[in-house]
C-alpha positions as CSV (number, residue, x, y, z in Angstrom):
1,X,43.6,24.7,-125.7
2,X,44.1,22.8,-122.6
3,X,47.0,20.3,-122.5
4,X,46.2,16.8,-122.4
5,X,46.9,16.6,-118.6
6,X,43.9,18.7,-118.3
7,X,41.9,16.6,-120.4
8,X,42.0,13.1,-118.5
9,X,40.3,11.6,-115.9
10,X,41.4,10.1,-112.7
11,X,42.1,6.7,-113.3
12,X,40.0,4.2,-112.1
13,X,41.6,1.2,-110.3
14,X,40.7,-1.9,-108.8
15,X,41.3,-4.1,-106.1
16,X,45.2,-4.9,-106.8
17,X,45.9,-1.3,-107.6
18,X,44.0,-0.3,-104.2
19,X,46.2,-3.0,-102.2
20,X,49.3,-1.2,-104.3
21,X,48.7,2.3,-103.2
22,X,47.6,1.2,-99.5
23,X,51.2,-0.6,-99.3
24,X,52.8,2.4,-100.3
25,X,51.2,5.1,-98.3
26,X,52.1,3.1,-95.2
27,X,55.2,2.5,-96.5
28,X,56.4,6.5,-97.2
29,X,54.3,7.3,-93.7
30,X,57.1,4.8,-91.9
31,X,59.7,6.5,-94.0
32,X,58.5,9.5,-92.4
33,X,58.0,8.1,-88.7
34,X,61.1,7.8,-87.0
35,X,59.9,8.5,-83.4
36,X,63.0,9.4,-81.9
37,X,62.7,12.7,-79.7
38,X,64.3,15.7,-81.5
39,X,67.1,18.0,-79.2
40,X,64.6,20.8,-79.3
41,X,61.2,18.9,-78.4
42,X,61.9,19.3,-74.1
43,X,62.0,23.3,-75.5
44,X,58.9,23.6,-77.8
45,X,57.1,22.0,-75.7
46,X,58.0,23.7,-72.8
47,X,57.9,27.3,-74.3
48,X,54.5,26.5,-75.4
49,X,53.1,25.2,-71.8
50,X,54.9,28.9,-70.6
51,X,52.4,30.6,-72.7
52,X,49.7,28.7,-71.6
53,X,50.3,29.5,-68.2
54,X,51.3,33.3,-68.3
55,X,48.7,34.3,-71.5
56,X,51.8,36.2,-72.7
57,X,54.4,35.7,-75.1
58,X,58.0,36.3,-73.7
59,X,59.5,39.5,-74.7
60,X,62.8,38.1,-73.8
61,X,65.1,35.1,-72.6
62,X,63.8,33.1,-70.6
63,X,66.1,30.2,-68.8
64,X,69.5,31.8,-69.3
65,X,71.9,33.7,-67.5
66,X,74.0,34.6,-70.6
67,X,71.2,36.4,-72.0
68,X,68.7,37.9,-69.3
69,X,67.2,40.6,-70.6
70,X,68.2,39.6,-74.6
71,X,65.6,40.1,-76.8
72,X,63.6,37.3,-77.7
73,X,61.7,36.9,-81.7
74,X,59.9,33.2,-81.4
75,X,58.5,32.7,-84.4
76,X,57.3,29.8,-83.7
77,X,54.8,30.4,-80.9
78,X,51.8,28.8,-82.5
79,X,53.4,25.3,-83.2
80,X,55.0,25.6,-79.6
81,X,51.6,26.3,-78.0
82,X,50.0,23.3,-80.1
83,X,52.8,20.8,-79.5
84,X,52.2,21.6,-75.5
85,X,48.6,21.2,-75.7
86,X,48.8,18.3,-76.9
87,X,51.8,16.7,-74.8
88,X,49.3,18.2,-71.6
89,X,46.5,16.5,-72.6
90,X,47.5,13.3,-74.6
91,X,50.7,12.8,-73.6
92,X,54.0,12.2,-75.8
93,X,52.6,9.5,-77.9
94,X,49.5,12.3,-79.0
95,X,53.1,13.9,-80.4
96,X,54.2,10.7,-82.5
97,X,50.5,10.1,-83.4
98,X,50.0,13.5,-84.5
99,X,53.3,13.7,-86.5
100,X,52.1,10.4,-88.4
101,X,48.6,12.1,-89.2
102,X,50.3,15.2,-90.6
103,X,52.7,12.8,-93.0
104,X,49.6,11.0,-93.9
105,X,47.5,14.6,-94.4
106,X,50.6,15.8,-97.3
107,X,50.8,12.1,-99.0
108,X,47.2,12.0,-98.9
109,X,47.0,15.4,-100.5
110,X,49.9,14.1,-103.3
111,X,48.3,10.6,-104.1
112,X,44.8,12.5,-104.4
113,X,46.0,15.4,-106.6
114,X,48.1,12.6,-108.9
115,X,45.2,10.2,-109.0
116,X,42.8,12.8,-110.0
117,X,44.9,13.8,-112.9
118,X,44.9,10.5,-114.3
119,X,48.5,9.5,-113.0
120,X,48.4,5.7,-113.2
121,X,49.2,3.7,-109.7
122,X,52.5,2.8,-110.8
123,X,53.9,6.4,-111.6
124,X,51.8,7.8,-108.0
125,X,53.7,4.8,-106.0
126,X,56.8,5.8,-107.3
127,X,56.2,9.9,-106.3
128,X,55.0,8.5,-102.7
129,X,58.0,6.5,-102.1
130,X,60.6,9.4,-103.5
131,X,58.4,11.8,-101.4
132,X,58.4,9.9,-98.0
133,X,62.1,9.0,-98.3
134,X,62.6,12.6,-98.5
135,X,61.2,14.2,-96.1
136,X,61.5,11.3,-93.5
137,X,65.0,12.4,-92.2
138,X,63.1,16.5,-91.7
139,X,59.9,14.8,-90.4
140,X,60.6,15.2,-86.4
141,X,58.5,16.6,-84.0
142,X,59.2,20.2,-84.2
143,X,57.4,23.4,-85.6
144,X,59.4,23.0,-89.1
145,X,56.0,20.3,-89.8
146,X,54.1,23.5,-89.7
147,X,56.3,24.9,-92.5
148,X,56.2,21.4,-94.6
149,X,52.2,21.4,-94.2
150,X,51.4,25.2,-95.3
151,X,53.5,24.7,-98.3
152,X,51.9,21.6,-99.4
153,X,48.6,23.1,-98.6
154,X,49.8,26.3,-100.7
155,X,51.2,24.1,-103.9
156,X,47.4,22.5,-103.7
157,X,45.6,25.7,-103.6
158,X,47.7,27.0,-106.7
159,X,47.5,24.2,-108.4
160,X,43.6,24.5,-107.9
161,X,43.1,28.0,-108.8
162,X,45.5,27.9,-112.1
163,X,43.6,24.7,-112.9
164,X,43.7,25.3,-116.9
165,X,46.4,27.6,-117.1
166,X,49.0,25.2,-115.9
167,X,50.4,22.3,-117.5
168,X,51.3,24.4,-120.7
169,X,54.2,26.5,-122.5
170,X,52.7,30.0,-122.3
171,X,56.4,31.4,-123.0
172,X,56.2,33.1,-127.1
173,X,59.0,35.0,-127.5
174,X,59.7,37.4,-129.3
175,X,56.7,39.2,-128.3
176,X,55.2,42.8,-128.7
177,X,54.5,43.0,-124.7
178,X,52.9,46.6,-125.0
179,X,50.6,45.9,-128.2
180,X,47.1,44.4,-127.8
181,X,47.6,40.3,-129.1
182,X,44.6,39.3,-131.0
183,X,44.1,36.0,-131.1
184,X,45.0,35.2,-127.0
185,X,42.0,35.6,-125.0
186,X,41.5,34.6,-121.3
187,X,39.6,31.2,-122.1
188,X,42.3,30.6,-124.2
189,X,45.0,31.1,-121.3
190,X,43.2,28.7,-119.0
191,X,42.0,31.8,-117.5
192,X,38.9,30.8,-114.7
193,X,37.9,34.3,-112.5
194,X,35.8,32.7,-110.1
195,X,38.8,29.9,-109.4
196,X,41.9,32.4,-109.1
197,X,39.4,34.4,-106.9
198,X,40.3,31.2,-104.2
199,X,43.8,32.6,-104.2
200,X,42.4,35.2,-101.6
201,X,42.4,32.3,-98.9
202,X,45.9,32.2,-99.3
203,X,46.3,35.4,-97.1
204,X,45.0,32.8,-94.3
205,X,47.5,30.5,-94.9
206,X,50.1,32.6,-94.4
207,X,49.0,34.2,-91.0
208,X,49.1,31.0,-89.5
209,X,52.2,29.4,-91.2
210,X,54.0,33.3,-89.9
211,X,52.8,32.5,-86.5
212,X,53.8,28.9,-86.7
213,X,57.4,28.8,-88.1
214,X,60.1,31.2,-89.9
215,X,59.7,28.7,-92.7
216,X,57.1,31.1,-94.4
217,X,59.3,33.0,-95.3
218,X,60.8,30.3,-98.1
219,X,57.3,30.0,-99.0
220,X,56.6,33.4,-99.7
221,X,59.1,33.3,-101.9
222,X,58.2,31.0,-103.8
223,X,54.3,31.6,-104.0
224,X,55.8,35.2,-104.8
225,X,58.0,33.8,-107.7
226,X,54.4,31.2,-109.0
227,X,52.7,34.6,-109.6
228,X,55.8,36.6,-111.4
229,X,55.9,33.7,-113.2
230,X,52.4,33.4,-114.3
231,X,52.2,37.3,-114.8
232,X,55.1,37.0,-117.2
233,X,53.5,34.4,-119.2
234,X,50.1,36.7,-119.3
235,X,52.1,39.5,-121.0
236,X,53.6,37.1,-123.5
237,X,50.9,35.3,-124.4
238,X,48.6,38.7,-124.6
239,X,50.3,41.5,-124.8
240,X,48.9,44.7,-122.7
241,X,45.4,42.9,-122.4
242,X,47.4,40.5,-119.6
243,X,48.0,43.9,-117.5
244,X,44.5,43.2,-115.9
245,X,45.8,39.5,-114.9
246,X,49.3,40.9,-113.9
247,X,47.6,44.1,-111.4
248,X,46.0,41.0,-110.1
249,X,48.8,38.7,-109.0
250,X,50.4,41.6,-107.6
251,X,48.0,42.7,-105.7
252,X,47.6,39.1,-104.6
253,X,51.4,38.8,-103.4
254,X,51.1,41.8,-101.8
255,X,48.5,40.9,-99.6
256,X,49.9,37.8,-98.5
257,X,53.0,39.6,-97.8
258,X,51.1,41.8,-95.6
259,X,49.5,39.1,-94.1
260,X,52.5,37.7,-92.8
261,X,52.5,40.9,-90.7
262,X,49.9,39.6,-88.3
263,X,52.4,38.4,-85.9
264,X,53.2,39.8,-81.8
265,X,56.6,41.5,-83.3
266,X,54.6,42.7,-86.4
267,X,57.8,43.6,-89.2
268,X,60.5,43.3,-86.9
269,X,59.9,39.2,-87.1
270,X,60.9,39.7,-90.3
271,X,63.6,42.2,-89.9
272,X,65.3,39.9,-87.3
273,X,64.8,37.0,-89.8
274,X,66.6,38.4,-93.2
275,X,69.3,39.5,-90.6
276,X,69.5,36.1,-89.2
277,X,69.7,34.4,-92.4
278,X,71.9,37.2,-94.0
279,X,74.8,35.5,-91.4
280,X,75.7,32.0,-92.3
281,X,75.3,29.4,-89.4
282,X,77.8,26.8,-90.6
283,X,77.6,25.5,-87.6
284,X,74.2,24.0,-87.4
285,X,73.4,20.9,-89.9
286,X,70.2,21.8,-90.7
287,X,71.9,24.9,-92.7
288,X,75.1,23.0,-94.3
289,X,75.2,22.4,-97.8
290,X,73.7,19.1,-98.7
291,X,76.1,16.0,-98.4
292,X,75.3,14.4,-101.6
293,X,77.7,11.5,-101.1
294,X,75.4,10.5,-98.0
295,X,72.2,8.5,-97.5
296,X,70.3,11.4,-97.3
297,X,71.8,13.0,-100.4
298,X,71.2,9.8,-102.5
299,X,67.9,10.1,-101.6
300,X,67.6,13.6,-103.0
301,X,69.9,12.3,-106.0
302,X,67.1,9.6,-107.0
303,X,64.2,12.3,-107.0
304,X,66.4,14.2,-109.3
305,X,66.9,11.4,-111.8
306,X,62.9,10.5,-111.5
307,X,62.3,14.4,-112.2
308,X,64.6,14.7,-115.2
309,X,63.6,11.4,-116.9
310,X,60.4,11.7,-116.4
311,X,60.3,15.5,-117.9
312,X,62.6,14.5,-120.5
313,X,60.9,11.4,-121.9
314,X,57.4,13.0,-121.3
315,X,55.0,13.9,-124.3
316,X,53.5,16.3,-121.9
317,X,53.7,19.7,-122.4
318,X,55.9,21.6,-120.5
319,X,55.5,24.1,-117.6
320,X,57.6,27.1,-117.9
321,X,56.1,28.2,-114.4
322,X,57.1,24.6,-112.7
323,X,60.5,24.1,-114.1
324,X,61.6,27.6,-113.0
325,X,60.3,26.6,-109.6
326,X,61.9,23.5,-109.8
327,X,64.7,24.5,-110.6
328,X,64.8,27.2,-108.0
329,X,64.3,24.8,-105.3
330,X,66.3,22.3,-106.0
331,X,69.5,25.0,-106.2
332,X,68.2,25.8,-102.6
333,X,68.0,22.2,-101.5
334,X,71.9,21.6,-102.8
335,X,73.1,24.4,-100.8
336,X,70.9,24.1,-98.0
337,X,70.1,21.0,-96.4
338,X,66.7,22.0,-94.6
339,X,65.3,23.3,-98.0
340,X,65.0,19.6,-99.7
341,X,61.6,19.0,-98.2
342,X,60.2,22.3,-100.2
343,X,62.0,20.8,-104.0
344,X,60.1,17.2,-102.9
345,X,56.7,18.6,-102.3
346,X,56.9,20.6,-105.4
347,X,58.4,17.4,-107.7
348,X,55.2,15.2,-106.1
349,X,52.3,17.4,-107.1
350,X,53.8,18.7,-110.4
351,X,56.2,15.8,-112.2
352,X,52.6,13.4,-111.9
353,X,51.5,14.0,-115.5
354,X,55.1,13.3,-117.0
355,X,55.8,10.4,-115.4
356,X,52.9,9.1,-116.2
357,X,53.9,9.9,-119.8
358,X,57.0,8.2,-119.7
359,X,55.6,4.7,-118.7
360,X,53.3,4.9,-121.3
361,X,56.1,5.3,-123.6
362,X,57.8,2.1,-122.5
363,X,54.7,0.6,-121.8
364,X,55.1,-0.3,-118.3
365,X,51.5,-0.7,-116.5
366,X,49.5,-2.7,-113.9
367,X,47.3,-5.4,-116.1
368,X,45.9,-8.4,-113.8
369,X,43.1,-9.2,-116.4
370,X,45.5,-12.1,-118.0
371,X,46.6,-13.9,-114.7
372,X,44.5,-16.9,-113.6
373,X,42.0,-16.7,-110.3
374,X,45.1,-18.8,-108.2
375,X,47.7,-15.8,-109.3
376,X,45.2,-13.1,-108.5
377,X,44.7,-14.5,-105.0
378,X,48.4,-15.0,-104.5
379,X,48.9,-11.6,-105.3
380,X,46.2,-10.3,-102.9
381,X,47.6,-12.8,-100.4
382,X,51.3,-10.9,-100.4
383,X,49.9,-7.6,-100.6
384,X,47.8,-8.2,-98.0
385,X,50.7,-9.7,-95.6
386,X,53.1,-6.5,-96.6
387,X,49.9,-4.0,-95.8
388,X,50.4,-6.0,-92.3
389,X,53.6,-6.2,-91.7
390,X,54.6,-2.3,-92.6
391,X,51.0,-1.5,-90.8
392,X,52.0,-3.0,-87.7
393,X,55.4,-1.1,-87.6
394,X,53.6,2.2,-88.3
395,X,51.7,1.1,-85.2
396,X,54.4,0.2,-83.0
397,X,56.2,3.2,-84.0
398,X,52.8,5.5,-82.9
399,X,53.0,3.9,-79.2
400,X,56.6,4.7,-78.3
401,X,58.5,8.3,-78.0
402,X,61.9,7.3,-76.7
403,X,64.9,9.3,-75.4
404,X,68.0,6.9,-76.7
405,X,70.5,6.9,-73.8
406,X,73.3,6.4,-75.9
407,X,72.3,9.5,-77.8
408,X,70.9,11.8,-74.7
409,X,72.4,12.3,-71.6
410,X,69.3,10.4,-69.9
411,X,72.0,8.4,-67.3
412,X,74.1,11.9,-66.7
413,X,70.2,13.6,-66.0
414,X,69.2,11.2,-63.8
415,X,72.5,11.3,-61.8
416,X,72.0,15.1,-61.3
417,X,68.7,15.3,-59.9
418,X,69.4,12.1,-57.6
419,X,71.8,14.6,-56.0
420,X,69.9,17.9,-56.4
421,X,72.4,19.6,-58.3
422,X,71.6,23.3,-59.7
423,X,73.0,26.2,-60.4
424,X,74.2,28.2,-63.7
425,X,74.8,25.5,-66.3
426,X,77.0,25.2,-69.1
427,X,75.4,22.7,-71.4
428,X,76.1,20.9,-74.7
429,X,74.5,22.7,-77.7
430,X,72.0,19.5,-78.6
431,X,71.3,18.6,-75.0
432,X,70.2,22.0,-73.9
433,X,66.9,22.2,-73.8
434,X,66.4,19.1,-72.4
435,X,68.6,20.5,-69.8
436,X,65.8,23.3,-69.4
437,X,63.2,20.9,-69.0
438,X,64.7,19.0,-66.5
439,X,66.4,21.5,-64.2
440,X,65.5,24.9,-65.1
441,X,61.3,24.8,-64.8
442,X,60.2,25.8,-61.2
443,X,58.6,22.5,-59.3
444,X,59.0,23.7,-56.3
445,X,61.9,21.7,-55.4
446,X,64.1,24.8,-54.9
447,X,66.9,26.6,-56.6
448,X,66.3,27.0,-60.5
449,X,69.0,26.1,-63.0
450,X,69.8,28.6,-65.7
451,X,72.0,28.1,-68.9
452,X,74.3,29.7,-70.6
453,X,73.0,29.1,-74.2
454,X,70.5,26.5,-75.8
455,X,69.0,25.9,-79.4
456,X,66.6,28.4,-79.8
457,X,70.3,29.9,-81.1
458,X,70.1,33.9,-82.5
459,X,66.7,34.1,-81.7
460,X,67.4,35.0,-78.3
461,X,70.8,35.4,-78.0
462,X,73.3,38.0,-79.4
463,X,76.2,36.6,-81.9
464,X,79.3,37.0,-78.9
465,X,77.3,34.3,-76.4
466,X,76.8,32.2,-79.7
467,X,80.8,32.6,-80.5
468,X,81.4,32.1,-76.6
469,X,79.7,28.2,-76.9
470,X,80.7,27.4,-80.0
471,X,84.3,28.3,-79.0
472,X,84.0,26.2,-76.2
473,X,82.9,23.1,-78.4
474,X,85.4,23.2,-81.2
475,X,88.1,25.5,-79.8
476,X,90.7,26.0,-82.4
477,X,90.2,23.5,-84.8
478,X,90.7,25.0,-88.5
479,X,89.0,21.9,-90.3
480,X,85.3,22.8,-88.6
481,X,83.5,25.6,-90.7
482,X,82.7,28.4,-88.4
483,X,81.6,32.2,-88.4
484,X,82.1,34.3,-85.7
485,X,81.0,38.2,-85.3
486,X,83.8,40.8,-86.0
487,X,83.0,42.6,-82.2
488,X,83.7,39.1,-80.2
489,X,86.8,38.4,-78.9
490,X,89.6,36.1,-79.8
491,X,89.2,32.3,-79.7
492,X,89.0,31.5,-76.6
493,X,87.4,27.6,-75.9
494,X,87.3,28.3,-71.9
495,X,85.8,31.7,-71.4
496,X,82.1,30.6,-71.5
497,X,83.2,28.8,-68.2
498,X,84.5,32.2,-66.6
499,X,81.3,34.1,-68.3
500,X,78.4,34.3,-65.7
501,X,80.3,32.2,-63.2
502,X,79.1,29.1,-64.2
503,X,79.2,25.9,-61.4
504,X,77.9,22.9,-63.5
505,X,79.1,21.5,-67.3
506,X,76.9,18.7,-68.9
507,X,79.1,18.0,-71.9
508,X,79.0,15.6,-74.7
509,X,82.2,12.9,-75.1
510,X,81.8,12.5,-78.5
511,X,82.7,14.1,-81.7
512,X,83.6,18.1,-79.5
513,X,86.9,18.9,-77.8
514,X,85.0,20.3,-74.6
515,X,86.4,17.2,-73.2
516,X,90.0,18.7,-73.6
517,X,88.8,21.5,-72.4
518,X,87.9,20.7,-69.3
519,X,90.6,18.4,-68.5
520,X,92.5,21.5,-68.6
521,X,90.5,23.2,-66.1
522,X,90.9,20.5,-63.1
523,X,91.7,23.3,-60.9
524,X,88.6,24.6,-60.7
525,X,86.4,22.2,-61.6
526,X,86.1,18.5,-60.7
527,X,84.6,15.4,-62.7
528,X,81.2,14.0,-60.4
529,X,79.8,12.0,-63.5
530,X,81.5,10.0,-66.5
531,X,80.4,7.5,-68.3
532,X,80.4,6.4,-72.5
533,X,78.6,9.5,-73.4
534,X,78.5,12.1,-71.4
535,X,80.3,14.2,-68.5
536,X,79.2,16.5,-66.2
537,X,81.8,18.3,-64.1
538,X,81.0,21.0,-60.9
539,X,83.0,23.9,-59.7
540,X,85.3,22.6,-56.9
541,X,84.2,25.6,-54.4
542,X,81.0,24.0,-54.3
543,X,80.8,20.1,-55.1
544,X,84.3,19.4,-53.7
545,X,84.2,21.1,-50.4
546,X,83.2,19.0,-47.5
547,X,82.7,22.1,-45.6
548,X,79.6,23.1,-48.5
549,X,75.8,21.5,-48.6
550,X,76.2,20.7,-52.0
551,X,79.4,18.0,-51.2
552,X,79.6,15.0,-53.5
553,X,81.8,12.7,-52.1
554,X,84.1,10.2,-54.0
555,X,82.6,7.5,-53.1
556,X,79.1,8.8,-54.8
557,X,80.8,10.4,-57.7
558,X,80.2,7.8,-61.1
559,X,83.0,7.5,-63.5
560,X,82.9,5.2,-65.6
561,X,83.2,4.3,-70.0
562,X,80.3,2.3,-69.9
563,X,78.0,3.9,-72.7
564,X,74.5,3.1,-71.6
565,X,72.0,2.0,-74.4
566,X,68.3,1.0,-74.7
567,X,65.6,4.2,-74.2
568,X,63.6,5.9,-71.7
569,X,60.3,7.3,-72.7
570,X,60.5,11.3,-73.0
571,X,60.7,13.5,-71.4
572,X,63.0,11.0,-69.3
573,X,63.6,12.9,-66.4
């Protein structure tokens, strides 16, 4: 028998509830609209428009002279050729707006599904909110979206194709797995063919999402672990008449798998990718265990609570399939950071039915039939006026992609090109590729910059230049959580600026010890730019020698504490 989630029909609404749910979609799409430009955005997009012009995908490093010849697994071409078609042809706000239409596309997708089950406007405003607040801080212009999208895309597909098998407790133990059950037959499992026959477009999903972003694999996983766990509860609910079902689901995950194969490195995408991840990266944010003491981790906290009460309280029937999932995600998202969007997407579309539940228990609802025509209006009135007010700051939000110059070296950029300076760069890890876009593209305005590492990290760069930088930023300092490869060298915070030979530093001021660093070094380089945020120091055998054409004397030379704020628009050069 079907559960009683399965039995009910969307909910109809009226006009306050309609008002409701329009205040709250725009409200989670601003959660998930800061329009800030991300540290790799100058890079994607440039990597993409390389593409574009060559018709090949580089085989190795490009812009570097740590690493020429290194090399190179992008796996995220597709998003990178998308993101640069789009900057080329509608400029950076066709970025922000496109951002804001994919946040609308998966809280579209969630409101819909919840809706349709007969989730009440109360318990699907409470999902939106808890979904957009967590997965506004992840929701920046980068190929990651790609990874967000396919897996909310895949949790509707499943969700469609096990559209009477779900929602129950098909767990019986003990059970005689091996002898034919009588009384379990496939109607009676929830069991549609011609609707699991739709998992076959999943194989599509997958060749895009591998060519898009190395989040697929995390979503392989999972869709992997959805069909053990369905094929599990097959065999315990029918015995060795579920083999059929089981043969099935495996054959299913195996052709996704495959799928994910149709790639330009083919397997060794994924070879580089389980040795990537098999090293911890401590260093990067993204990957550090979730700070649950902070905003972001309250945020996560709250979805928690919302999931457990509302599961706990629920008359529902349980899901043995979606708590395992859940519970598999969310151990992910506690120990890494980047995986909270994944445990969101997965409490929106499945915790629906119990919430729902749970108000109805306490009898908390929407009921406008009692208030007089002067309260009705007054209510329309406010909702109305907060559709306005949150619409217009979506809107002002979609018509602006700026560079903060207290956050970006926009000031220390500008400074450099006025006085044509190139050469082999050394370049703090978050400003990078911003360096790239600025200096190291040939515009015909002569000599090239290179740098000695950026953010595209491992995927083009071998573990001893990684060390090399990461050495130079932190130096000795026990407190900051680092691993190094056992075939690099020693600590040593000023060898990157012997490595290559090196003649410019852009360096950050704040929060890094590559200020010490250099202040060590005055002997062979010399400060040409200072200010609040950000430094950027030549070699003295080519900026401080009169005799050389690339002189900066004193009297041009900006030092300064002054930290610069207000924006540019991207790319800001």
């Amino acid at each position: 028998m079907n559960s009683a989630e399965t039995q009910k029909s969307p909910s109809k609404i009226g006009t306050v509830e309609i008002l409701i749910v329009t205040v709250v979609v725009l409200a989670a799409a601003l959660a998930m609209s800061p329009n800030v430009a991300d540290p790799d955005l100058w890079g994607h997009v440039q990597y993409g428009r390389d593409v574009l012009a060559t018709g090949e995908i580089a085989e190795t490093t490009s812009y570097s002279f740590t690493a020429d010849g290194y090399r190179w697994i992008n796996h995220e071409n597709l998003s990178e050729i998308v993101m640069a078609i789009i900057a080329d042809t509608l400029g950076p706000i066709g970025l922000v707006v496109g951002k804001i239409l994919l946040s609308l596309l998966v809280i579209g997708l969630v409101l819909w599904w919840n809706l349709r089950r007969g989730v009440g406007v109360i318990a699907s405003s409470i999902i939106v909110l808890l979904l957009g607040a967590n997965l506004g801080y992840h929701w920046s212009i980068r190929p990651q979206l790609s990874s967000f999208v396919c897996f909310a895309i895949m949790v509707v597909l499943l969700q469609f194709c096990f559209e009477g098998w779900r929602g129950n407790w098909h767990l019986r133990f003990p059970q005689k797995w091996f002898q034919q059950s009588q009384c379990d037959s496939p109607n009676e499992l929830g069991y549609e063919s011609w609707k699991l026959r739709s998992l076959w477009l999943m194989p599509f999903v997958f060749v895009v999402w591998a060519n898009s972003h190395g989040g697929f694999i995390a979503g392989l996983c999972v869709y992997v672990a959805y069909l053990g766990m369905r094929a599990i509860e097959s065999m315990s609910r029918r015995g060795s008449a579920g083999w059929g079902i089981v043969r099935r689901m495996a054959l299913m995950g195996l052709v996704a798998i495959l799928a994910t194969l149709l790639n330009p490195y083919g397997p060794n995408l994924h070879g580089w990718l389980f040795e990537s991840l098999g090293n911890p990266r401590p260093e990067i944010s993204d990957w550090a265990t979730n700070e649950l003491t902070s905003l972001v981790g309250m945020k996560l906290w709250a979805l928690v609570a919302v999931v457990i009460f509302a599961i706990g309280f629920s008359k529902q029937r349980k899901d043995a399939t979606q708590l395992v999932l859940l519970a598999l995600t969310l151990w992910q998202s506690v120990s890494h950071f980047r995986h909270v969007p994944f445990f969101a997407i997965l409490a929106a579309f499945w915790i629906g039915p119990h919430l729902q539940s749970t108000l109805e228990r306490l009898k908390i609802s929407i009921s406008s039939n009692s208030e007089s025509p002067v309260v009705r209006s007054a209510i329309h009135a406010v909702l109305v006026l907060a559709i306005g007010l949150v619409g217009f700051r979506l809107y002002d939000r979609a018509t602006e992609l700026p560079v903060q110059r207290d956050v970006f070296p926009v000031d220390a950029v500008r400074f450099m090109q006025q006085h044509e300076m190139s050469g082999r760069m050394v370049v703090t890890y978050d400003w990078a590729q911003y360096a790239i876009a600025a200096f190291c593209v040939d515009r015909g305005r002569g000599e090239v910059s290179t740098v000695a590492f950026d953010g595209r990290f491992r995927t083009c760069y071998p573990q001893e230049i990684v060390d090399m930088h990461f050495d130079f930023l932190f130096g000795f300092e026990p407190k900051i959580d680092r691993f190094r490869s056992a075939d690099s060298p020693p600590v040593d915070p000023t060898s990157v600026l012997r490595h290559g030979h090196p003649t410019i530093v852009l360096i950050s001021r704040h929060g890094e010890f590559t200020e010490k660093h250099m202040r060590q070094q005055t002997d062979d380089w010399v400060l040409l730019y200072q200010d609040g945020l950000a430094q950027v120091w030549g070699s003295r055998d080519r900026f401080d020698d009169p005799k050389k054409p690339d002189y900066i004397p004193p009297n041009e030379r900006v030092i300064e504490s002054k930290t610069h704020r207000g924006f540019v628009r991207w790319p800001a050069f």
